[in-house]
MARKOL-799353 format. One record per residue: residue number from 1; x, y, z of N, C-alpha, C, O in turn; residue in three letters. Coordinates in nm, 3 decimals, decimal comma, m for minus. Example, Ala and Ser with C-alpha at 12.3 -4.5 7.8 and 13.67 -1.06 7.14 Angstrom:
BEGIN
R num n.px n.py n.pz ca.px ca.py ca.pz c.px c.py c.pz o.px o.py o.pz residuo
R 1 1,319 m0,569 0,780 1,230 m0,450 0,780 1,320 m0,330 0,780 1,424 m0,332 0,846 ALA;
R 2 1,285 m0,225 0,708 1,367 m0,106 0,714 1,290 0,003 0,787 1,341 0,114 0,804 SER;
END
This chain:
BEGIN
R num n.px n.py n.pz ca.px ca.py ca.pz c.px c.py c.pz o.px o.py o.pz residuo
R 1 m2,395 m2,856 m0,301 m2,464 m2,805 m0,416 m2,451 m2,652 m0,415 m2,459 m2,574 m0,320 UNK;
R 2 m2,434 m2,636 m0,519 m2,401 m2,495 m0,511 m2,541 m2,378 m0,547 m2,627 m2,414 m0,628 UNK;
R 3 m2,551 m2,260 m0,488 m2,635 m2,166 m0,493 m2,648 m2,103 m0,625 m2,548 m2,060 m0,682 UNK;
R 4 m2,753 m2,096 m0,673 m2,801 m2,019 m0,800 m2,847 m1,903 m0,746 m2,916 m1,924 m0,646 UNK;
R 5 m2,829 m1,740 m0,788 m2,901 m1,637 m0,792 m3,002 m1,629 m0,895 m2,964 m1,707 m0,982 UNK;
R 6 m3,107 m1,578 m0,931 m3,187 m1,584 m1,005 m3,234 m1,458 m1,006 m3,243 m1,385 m0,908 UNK;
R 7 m3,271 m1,423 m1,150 m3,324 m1,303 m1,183 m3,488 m1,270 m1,124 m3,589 m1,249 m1,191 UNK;
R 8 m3,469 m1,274 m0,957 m3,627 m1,209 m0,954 m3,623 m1,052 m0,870 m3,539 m1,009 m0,791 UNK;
R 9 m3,750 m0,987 m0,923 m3,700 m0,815 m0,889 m3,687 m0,841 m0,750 m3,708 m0,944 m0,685 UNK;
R 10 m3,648 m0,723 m0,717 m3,567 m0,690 m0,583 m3,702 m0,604 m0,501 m3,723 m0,489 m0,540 UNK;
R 11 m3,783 m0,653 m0,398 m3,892 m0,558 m0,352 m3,872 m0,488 m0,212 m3,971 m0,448 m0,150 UNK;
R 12 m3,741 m0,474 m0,161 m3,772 m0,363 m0,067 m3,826 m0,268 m0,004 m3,889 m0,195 m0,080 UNK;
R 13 m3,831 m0,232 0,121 m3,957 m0,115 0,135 m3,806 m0,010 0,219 m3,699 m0,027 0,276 UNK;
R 14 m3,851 0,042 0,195 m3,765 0,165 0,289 m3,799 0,125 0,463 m3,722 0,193 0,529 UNK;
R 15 m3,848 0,077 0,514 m3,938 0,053 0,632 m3,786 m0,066 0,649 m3,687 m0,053 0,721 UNK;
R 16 m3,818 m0,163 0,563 m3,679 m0,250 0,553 m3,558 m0,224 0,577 m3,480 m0,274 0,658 UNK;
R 17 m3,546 m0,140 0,500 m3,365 m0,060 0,497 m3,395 m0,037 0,619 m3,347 m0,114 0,703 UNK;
R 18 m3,466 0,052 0,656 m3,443 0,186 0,790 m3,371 m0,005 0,873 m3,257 m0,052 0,878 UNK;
R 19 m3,495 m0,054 0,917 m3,473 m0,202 0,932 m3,303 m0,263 0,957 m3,246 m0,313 1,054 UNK;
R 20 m3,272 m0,237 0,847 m3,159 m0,349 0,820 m3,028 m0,237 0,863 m2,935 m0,300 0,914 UNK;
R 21 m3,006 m0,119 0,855 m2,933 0,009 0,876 m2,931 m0,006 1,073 m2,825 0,001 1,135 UNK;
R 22 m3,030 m0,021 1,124 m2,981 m0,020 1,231 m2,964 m0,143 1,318 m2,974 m0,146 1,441 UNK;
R 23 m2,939 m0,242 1,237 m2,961 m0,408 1,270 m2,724 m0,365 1,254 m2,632 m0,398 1,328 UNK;
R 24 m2,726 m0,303 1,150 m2,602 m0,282 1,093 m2,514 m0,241 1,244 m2,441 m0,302 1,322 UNK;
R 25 m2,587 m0,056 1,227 m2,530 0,002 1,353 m2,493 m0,059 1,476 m2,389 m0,036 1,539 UNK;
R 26 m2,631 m0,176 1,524 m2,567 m0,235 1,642 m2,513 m0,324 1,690 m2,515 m0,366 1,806 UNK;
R 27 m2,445 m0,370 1,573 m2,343 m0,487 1,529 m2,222 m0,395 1,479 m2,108 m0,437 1,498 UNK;
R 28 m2,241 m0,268 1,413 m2,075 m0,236 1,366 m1,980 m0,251 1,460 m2,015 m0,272 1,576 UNK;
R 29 m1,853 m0,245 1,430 m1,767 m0,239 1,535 m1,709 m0,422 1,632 m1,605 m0,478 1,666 UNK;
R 30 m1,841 m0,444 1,637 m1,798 m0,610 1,667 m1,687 m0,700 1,623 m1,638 m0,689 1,510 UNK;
R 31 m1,649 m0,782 1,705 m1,574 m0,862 1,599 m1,677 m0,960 1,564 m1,775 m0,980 1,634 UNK;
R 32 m1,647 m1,030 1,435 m1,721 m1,167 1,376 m1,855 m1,085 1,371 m1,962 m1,143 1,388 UNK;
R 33 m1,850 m0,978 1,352 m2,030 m0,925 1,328 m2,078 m0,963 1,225 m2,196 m0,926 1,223 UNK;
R 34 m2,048 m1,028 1,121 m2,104 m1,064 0,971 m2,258 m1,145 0,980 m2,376 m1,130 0,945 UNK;
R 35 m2,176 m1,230 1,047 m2,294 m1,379 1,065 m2,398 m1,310 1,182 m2,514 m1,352 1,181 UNK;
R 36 m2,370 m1,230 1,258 m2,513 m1,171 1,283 m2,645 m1,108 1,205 m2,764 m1,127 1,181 UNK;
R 37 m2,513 m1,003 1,183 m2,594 m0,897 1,096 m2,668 m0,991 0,970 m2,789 m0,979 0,952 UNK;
R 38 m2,586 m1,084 0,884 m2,639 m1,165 0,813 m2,764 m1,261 0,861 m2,848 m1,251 0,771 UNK;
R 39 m2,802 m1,328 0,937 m2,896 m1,350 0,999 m3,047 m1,223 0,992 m3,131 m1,195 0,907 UNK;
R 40 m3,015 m1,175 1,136 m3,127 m1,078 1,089 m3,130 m1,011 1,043 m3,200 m0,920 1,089 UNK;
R 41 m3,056 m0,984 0,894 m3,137 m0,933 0,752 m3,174 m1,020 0,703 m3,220 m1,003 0,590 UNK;
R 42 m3,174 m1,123 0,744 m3,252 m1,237 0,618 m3,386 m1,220 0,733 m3,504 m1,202 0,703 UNK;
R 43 m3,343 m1,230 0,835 m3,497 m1,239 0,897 m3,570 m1,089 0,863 m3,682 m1,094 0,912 UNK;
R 44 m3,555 m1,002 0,819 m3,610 m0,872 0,739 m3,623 m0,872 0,616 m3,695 m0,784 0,568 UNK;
R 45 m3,561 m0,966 0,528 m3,631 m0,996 0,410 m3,661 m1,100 0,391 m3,754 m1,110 0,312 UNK;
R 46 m3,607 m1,226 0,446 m3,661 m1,366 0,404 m3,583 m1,411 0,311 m3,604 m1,526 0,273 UNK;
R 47 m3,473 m1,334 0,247 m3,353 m1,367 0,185 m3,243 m1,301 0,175 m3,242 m1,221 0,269 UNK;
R 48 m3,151 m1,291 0,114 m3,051 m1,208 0,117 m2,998 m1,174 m0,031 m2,899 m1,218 m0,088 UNK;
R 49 m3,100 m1,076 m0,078 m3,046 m1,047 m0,263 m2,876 m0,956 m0,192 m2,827 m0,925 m0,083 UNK;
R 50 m2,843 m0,946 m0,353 m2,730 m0,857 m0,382 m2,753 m0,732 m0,336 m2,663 m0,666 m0,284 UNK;
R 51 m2,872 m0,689 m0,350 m2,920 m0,552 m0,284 m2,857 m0,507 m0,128 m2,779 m0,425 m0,080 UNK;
R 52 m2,937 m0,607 m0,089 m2,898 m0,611 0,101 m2,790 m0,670 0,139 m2,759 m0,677 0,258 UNK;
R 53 m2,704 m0,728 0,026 m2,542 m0,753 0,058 m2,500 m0,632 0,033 m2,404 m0,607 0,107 UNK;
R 54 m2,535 m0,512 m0,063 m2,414 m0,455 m0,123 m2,451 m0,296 m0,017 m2,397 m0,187 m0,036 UNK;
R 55 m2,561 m0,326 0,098 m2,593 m0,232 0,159 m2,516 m0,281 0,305 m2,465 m0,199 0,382 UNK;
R 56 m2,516 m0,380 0,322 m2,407 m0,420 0,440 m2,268 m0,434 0,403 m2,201 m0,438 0,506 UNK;
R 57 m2,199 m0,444 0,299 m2,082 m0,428 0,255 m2,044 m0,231 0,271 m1,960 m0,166 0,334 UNK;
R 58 m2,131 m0,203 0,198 m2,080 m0,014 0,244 m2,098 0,045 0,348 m2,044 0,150 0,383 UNK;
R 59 m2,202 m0,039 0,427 m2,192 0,000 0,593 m2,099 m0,021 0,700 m2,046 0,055 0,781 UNK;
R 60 m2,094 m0,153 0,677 m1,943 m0,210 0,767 m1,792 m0,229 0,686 m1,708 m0,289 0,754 UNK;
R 61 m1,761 m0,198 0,590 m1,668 m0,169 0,515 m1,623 m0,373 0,479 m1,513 m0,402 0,433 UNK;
R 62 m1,691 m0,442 0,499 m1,654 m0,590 0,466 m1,719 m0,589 0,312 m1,828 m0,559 0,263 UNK;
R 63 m1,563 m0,649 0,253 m1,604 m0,638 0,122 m1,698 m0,746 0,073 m1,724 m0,854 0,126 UNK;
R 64 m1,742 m0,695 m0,038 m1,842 m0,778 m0,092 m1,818 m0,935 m0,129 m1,889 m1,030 m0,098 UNK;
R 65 m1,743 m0,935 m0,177 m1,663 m1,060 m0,151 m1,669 m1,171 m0,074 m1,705 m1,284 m0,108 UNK;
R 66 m1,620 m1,120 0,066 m1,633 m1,164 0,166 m1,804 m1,223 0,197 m1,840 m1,331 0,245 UNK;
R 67 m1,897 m1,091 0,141 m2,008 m1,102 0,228 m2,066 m1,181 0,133 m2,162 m1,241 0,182 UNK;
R 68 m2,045 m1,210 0,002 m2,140 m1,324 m0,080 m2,074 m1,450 m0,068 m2,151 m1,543 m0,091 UNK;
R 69 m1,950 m1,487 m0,037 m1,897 m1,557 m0,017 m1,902 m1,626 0,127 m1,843 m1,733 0,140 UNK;
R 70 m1,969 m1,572 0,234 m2,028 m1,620 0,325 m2,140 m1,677 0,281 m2,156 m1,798 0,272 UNK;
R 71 m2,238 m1,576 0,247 m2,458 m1,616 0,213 m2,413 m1,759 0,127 m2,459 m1,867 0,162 UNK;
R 72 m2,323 m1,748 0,014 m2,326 m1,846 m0,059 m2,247 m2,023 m0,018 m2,245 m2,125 m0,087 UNK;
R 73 m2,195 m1,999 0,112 m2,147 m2,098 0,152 m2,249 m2,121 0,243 m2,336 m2,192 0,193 UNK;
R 74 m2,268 m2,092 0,344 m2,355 m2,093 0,447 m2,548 m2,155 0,372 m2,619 m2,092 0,294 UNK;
R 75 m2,580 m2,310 0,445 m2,710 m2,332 0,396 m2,798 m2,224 0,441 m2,887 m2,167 0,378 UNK;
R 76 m2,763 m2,207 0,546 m2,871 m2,094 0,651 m2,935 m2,038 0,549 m3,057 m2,045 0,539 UNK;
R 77 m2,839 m1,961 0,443 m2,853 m1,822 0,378 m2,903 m1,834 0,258 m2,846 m1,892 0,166 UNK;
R 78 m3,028 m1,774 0,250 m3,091 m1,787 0,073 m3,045 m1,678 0,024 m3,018 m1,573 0,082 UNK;
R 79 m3,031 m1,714 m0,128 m2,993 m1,624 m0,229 m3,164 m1,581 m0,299 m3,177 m1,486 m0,376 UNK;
R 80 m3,226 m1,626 m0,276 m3,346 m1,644 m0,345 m3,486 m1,628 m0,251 m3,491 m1,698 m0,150 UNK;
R 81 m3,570 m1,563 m0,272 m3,680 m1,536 m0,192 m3,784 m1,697 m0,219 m3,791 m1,753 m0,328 UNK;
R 82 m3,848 m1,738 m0,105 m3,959 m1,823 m0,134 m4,042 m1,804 m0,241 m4,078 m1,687 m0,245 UNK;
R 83 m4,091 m1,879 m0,338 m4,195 m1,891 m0,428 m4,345 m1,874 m0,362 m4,362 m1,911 m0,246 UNK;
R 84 m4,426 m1,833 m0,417 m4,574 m1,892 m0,358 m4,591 m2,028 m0,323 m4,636 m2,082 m0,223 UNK;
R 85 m4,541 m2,072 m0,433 m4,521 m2,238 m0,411 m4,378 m2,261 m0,381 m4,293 m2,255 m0,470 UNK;
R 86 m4,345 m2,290 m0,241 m4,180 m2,339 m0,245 m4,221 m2,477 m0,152 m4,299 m2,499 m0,060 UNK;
R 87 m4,107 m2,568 m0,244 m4,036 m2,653 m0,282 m3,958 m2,686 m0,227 m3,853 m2,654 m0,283 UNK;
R 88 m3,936 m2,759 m0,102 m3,800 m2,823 m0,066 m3,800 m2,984 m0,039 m3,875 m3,047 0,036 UNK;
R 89 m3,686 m3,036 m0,129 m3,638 m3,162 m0,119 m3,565 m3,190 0,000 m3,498 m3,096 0,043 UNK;
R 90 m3,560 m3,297 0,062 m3,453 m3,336 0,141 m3,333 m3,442 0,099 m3,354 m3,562 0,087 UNK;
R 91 m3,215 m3,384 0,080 m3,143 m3,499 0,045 m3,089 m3,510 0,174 m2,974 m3,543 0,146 UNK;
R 92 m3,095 m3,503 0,290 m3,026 m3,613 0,353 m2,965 m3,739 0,342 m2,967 m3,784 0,227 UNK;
R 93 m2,911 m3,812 0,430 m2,834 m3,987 0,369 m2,944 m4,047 0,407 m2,932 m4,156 0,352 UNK;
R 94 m3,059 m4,050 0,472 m3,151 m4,151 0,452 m3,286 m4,125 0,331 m3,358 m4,212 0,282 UNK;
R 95 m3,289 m4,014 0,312 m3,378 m3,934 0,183 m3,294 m3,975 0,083 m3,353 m4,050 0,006 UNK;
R 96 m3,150 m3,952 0,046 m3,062 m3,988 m0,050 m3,081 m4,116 m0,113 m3,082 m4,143 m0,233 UNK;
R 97 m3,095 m4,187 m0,018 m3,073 m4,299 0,001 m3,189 m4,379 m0,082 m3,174 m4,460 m0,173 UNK;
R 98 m3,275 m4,343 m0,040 m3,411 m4,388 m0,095 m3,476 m4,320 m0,197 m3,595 m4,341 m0,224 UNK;
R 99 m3,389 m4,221 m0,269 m3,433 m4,159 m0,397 m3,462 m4,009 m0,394 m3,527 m3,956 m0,484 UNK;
R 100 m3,409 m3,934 m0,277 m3,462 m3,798 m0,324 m3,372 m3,740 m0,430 m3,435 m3,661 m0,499 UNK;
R 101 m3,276 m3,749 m0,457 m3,220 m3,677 m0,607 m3,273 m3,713 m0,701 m3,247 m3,656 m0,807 UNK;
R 102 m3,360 m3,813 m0,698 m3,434 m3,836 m0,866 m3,554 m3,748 m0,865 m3,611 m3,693 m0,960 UNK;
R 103 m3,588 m3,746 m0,707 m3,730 m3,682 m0,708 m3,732 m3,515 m0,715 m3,841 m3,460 m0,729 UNK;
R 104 m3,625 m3,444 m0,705 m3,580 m3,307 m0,697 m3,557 m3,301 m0,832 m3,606 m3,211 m0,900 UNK;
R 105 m3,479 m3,396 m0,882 m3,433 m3,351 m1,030 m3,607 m3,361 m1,115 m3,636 m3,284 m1,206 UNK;
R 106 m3,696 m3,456 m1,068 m3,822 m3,447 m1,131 m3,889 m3,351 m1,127 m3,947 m3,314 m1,230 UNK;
R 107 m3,904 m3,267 m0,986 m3,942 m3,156 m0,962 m3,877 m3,043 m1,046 m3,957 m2,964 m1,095 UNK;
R 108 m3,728 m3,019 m1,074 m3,697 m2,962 m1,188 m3,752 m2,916 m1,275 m3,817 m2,820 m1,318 UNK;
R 109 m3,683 m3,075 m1,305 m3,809 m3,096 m1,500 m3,957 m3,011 m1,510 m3,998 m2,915 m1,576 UNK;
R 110 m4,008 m3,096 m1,414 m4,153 m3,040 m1,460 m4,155 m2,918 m1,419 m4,242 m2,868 m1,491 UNK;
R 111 m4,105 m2,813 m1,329 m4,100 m2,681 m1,278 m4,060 m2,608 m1,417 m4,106 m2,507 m1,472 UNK;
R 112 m3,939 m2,713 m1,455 m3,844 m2,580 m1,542 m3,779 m2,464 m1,488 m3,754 m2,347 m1,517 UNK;
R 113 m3,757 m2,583 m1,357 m3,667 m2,429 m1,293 m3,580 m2,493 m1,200 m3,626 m2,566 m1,113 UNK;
R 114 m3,417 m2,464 m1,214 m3,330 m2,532 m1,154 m3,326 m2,546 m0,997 m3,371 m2,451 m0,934 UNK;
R 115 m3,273 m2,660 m0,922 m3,274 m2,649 m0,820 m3,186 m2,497 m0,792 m3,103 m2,433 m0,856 UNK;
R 116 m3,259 m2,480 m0,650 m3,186 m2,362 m0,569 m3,227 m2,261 m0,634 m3,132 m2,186 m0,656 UNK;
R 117 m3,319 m2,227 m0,674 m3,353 m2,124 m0,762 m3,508 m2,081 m0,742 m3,593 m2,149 m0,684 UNK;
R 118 m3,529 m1,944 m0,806 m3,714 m1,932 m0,794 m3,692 m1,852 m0,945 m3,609 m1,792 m1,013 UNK;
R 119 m3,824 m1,897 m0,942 m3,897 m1,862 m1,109 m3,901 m1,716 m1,117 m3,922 m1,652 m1,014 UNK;
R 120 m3,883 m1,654 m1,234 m3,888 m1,494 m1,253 m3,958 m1,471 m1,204 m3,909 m1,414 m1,107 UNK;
R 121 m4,090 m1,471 m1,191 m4,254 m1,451 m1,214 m4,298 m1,463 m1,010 m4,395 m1,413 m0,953 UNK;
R 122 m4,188 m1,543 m0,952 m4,191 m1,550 m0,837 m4,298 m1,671 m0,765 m4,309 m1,705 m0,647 UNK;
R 123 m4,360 m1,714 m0,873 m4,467 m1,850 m0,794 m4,396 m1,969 m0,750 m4,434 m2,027 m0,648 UNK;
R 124 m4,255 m2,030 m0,847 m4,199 m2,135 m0,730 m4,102 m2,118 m0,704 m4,046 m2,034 m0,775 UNK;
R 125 m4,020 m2,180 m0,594 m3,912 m2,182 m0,590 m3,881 m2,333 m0,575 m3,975 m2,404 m0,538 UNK;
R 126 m3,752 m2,395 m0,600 m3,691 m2,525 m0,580 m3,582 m2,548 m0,477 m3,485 m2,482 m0,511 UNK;
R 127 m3,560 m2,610 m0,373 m3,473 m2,572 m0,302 m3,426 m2,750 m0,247 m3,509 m2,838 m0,226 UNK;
R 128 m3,265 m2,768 m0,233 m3,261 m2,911 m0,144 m3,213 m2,843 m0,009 m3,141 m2,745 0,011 UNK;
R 129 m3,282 m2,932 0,076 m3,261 m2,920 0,215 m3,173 m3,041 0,279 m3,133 m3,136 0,211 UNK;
R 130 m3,152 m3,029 0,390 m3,073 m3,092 0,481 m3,163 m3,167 0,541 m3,271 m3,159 0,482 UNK;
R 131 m3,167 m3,277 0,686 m3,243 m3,355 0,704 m3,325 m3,226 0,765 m3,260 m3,128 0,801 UNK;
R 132 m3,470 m3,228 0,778 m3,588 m3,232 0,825 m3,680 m3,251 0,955 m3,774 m3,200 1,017 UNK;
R 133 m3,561 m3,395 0,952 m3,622 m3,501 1,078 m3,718 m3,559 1,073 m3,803 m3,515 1,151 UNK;
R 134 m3,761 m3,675 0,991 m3,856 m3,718 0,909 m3,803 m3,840 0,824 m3,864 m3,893 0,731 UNK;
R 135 m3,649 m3,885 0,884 m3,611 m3,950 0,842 m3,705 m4,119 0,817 m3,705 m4,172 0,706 UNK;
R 136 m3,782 m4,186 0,942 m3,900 m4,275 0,904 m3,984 m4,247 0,780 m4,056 m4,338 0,741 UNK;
R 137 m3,983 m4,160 0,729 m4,106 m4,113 0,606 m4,015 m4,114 0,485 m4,060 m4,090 0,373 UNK;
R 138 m3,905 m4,137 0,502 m3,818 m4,107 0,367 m3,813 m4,163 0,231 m3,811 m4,285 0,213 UNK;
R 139 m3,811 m4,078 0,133 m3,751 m3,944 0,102 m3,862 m3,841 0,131 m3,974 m3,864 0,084 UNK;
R 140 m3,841 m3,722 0,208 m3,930 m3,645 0,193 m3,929 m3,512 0,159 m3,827 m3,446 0,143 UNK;
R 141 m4,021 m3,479 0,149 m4,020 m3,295 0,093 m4,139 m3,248 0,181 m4,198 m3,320 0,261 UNK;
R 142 m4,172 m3,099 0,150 m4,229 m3,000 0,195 m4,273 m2,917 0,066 m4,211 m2,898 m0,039 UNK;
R 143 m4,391 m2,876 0,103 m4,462 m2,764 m0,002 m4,532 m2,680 0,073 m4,624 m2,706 0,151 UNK;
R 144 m4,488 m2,583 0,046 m4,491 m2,412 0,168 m4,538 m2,500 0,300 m4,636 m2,482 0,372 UNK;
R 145 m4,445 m2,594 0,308 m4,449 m2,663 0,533 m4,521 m2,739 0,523 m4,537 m2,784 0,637 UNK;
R 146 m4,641 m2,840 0,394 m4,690 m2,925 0,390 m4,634 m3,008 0,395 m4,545 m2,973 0,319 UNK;
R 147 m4,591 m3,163 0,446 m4,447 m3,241 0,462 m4,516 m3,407 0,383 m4,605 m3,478 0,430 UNK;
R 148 m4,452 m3,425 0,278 m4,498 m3,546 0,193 m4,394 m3,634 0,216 m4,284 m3,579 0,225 UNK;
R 149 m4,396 m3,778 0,230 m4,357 m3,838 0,260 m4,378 m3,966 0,223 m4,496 m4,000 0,227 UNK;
R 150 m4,259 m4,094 0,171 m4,247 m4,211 0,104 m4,301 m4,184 m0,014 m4,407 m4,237 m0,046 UNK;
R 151 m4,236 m4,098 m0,096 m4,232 m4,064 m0,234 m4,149 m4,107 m0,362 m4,027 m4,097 m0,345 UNK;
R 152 m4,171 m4,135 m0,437 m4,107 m4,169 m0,586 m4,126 m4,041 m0,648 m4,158 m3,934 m0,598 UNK;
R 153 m4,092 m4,083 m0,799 m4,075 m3,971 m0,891 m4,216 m3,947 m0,937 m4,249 m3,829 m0,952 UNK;
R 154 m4,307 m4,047 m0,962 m4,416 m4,044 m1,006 m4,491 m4,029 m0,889 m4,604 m4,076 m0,901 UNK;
R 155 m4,466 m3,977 m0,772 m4,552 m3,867 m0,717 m4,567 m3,736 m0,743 m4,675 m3,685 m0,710 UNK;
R 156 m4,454 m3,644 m0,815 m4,461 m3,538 m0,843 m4,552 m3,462 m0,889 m4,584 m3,359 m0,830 UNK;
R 157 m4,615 m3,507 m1,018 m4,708 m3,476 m1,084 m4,870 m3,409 m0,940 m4,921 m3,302 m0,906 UNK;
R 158 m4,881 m3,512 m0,916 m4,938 m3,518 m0,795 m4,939 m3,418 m0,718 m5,031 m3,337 m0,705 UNK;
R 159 m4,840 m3,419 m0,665 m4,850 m3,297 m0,563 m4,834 m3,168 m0,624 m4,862 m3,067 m0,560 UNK;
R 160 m4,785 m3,162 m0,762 m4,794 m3,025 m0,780 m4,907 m2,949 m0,838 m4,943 m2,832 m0,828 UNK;
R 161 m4,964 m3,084 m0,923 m5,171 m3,048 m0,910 m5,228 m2,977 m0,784 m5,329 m2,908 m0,793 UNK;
R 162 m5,176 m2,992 m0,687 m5,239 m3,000 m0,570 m5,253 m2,829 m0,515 m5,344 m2,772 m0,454 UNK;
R 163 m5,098 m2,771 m0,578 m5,073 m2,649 m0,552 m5,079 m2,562 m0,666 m5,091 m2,448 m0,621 UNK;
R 164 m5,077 m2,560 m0,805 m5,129 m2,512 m0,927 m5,278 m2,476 m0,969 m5,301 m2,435 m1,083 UNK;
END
């Protein structure tokens, strides 16, 4: 499935940069330094906007290219910051199996906001995940680490009362 960027503002602190600038420095020079440095800047913002790609692209001279073309292949790597309310489906083959793509695509709908994505406004985000490990409970999801489990579509409603 492929990664959506989404239009939500960009909130950096300078405290961050300083942050992410010397996360840079002590990785330049490395070989294969990408997937480090990529790592803990997400662990300094919790995602990886265009911002903090296009600040590790002019630091280590790896073009941009390269460096969205990693975040965006790689599950590790969000394009998108958590919602207040985030959202993750599991499609795994035993979640699959037992209906989580109907139940993500329901979550959709009623969100109005595509998978892999967070809302302008920043309250949800939608996200599919990989297995969990929770495969006995399947299909399951999570709401900010709450973990629901043996779900249909007509649970949705439900749980999102719960967090609204």
């Amino acid at each position: 499935m492929k990664k959506k960027l989404t239009t939500v503002t960009f909130k950096g602190t300078k405290e961050q940069e300083d942050q992410l600038r010397a996360v840079i420095a002590k990785h330049n020079g490395e070989a294969g330094n990408l997937m480090p440095i990529l790592q803990e800047a997400q662990g300094i913002y919790g995602y990886l906007p265009i911002e903090v790609q296009k600040i590790i692209a002019d630091e280590t001279g790896i073009p941009m290219e390269e460096i969205y073309g990693t975040v965006s292949f790689y599950s590790q790597f969000k394009l998108n910051p958590d919602g207040e309310i985030a959202v993750a489906v599991c499609l795994g083959t035993a979640c699959y199996v037992k209906g989580s793509g109907d139940i993500i695509e329901e979550f959709s709908k009623q969100l109005n906001l595509p998978v892999g994505s967070t809302s302008a406004d920043g309250k949800y985000s939608l996200e599919a995940t990989r297995c969990i490990g929770a495969c006995g409970l399947a299909p399951v999801l999570t709401v900010n680490g709450d973990v629901y489990g043996r779900l249909t579509t007509k649970d949705v409603a439900g749980i999102l009362a719960k967090y609204c």
